[in-house]
C-alpha positions as MATLAB code, in Angstrom:
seq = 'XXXXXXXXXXXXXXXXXXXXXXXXXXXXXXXXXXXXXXXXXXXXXXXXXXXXXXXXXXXXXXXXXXXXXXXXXXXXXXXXXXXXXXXXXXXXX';
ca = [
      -7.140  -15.441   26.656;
      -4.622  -13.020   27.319;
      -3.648  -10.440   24.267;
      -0.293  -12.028   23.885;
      -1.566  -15.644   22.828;
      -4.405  -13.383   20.514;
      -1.183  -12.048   19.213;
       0.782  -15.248   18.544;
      -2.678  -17.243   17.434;
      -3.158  -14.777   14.873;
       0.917  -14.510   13.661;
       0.420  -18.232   13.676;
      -2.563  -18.241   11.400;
      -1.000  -15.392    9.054;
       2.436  -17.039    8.866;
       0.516  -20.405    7.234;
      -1.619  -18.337    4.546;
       1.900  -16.872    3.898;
       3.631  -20.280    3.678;
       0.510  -21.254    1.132;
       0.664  -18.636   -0.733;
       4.540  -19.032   -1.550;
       3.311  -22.858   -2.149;
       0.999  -21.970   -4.579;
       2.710  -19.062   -6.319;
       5.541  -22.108   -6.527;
       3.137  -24.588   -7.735;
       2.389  -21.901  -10.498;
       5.831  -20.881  -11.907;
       6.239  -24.712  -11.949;
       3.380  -25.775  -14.203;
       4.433  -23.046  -16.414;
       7.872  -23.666  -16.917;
       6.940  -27.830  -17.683;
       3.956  -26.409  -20.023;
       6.986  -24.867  -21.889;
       9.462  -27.354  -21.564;
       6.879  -30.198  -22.958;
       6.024  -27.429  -25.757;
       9.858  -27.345  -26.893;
       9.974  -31.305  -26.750;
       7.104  -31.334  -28.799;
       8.626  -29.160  -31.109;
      11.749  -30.658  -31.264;
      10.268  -34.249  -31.735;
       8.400  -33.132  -34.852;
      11.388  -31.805  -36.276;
      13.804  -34.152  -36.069;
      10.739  -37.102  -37.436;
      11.060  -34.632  -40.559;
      12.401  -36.301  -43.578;
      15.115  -35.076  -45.172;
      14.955  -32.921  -47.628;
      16.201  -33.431  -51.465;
      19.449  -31.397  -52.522;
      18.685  -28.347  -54.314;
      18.384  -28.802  -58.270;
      20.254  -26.393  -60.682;
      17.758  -23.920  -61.976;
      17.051  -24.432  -65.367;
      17.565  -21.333  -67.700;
      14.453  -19.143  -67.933;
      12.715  -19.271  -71.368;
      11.017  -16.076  -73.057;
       7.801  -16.362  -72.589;
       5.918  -16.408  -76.668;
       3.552  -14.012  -77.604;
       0.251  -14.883  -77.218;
      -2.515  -13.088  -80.013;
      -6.394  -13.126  -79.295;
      -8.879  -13.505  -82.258;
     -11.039  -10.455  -81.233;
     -14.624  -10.543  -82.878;
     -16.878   -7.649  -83.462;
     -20.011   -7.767  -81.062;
     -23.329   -8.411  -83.131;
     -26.021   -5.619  -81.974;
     -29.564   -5.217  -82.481;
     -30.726   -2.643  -84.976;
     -32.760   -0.317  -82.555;
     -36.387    0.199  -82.793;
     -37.333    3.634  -84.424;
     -40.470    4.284  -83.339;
     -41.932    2.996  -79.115;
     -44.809    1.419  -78.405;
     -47.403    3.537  -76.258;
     -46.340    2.860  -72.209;
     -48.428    0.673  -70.621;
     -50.782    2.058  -67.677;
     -50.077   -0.033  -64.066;
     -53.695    0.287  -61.802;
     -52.674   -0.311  -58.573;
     -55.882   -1.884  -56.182;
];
């Protein structure tokens, strides 16, 4: 083999991983775009199955809200004890 056909066999070789990798990087921005464009149907579809929404009713006029009184009760306590019992004695085995 002389250098010029090493030359062309190896142009040859490089100019098809070029032509795949425009094919693929093709491919790519393809699949994207349809992913998108079936995202936006999708979208779309739901929308217009929505049903249609009741006209808007006149707002009624606010009322004052009434005052509102709590029954408060006194809490019960215990009388305290006014003299303690002697503390009790923990043994530990």
């Amino acid at each position: 083999m002389t250098a010029r056909m090493c030359y062309h066999t190896a142009m040859i070789l490089l100019s098809v991983q070029i032509r795949g990798a425009v094919w693929t990087a093709a491919l790519l921005i393809a699949l994207i775009v349809a992913v998108h464009l079936v995202k936006l149907a999708v979208i779309g579809y739901k929308n217009t199955k929505a049903p249609p929404q009741p006209p808007p009713q006149p707002a009624a006029p606010e009322k004052q809200p009434e005052a509102i009184y709590y029954i408060v009760e006194k809490k019960r306590t215990r009388k305290k004890k006014e003299q303690l019992g002697d503390p009790k004695e923990i043994s530990f085995k």
